[in-house]
C-alpha positions in Angstrom: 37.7 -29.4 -74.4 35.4 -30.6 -76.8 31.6 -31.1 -76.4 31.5 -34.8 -76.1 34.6 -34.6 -73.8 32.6 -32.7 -71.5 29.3 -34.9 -71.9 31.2 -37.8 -71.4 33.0 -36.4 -68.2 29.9 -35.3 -67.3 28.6 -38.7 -66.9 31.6 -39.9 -65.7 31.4 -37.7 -62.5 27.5 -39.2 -62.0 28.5 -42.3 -62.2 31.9 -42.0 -60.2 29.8 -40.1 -57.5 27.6 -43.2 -57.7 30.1 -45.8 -57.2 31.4 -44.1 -54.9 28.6 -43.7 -52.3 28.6 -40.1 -52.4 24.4 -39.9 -53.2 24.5 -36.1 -51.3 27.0 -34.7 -54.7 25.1 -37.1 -57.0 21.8 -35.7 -56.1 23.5 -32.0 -56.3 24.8 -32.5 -59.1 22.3 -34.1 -61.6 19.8 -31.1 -59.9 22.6 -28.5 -61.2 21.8 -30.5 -64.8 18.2 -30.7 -64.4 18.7 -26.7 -64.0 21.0 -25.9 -66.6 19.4 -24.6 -69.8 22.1 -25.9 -71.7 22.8 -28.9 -70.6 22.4 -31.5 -73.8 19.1 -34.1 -73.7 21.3 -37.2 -72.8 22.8 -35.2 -69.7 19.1 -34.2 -69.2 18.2 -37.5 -69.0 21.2 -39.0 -67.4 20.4 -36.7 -64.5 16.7 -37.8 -64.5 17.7 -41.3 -64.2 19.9 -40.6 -61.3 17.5 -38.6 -59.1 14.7 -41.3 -59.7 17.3 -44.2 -58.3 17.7 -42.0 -55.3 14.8 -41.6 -54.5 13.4 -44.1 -51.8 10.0 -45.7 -53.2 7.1 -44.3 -51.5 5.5 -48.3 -50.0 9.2 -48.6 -48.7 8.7 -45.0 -46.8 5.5 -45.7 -45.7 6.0 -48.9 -44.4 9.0 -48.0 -42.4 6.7 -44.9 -40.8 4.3 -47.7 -40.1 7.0 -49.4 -37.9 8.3 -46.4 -36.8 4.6 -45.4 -35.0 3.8 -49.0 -33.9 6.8 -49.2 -31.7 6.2 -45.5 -30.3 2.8 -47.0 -29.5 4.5 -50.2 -27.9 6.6 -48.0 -25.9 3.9 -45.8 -24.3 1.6 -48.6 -23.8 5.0 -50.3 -22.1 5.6 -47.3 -19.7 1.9 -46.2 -19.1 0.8 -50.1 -18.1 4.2 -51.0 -15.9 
């Protein structure tokens, strides 16, 4: 198999893994490339890209923790004053 075969399957498989709703393998696998010394820039970089669009934004984490404590709060206030 030739170099830009693999590449090119490489990406492939990210984007399949993608599409497919498997983020889990994604993640693993564009980690694996992040990893490998001898993975070609592009892949490098294709792997980069994927991480970053799994990863949840950090105002989008916080706010649902936000929500998350305010109804703890509204529960205990609920059961303590009934």
């Amino acid at each position: 198999m030739a170099r830009k075969e693999k590449r090119t399957s490489g990406t492939d498989r990210l984007r399949s893994l993608l599409e497919a709703g498997d983020h889990r393998a994604a993640r693993a696998e564009a980690r694996a490339r992040l990893a490998d010394p001898g993975a070609a820039e592009a892949d490098r970089a294709e792997a980069a890209a994927v991480l970053a669009s799994l990863a949840p934004d950090r105002g989008v984490a916080l706010a649902g923790a936000i929500g998350v404590a305010v109804a703890i709060a509204i529960a205990v206030w609920t059961v303590l004053a009934g």
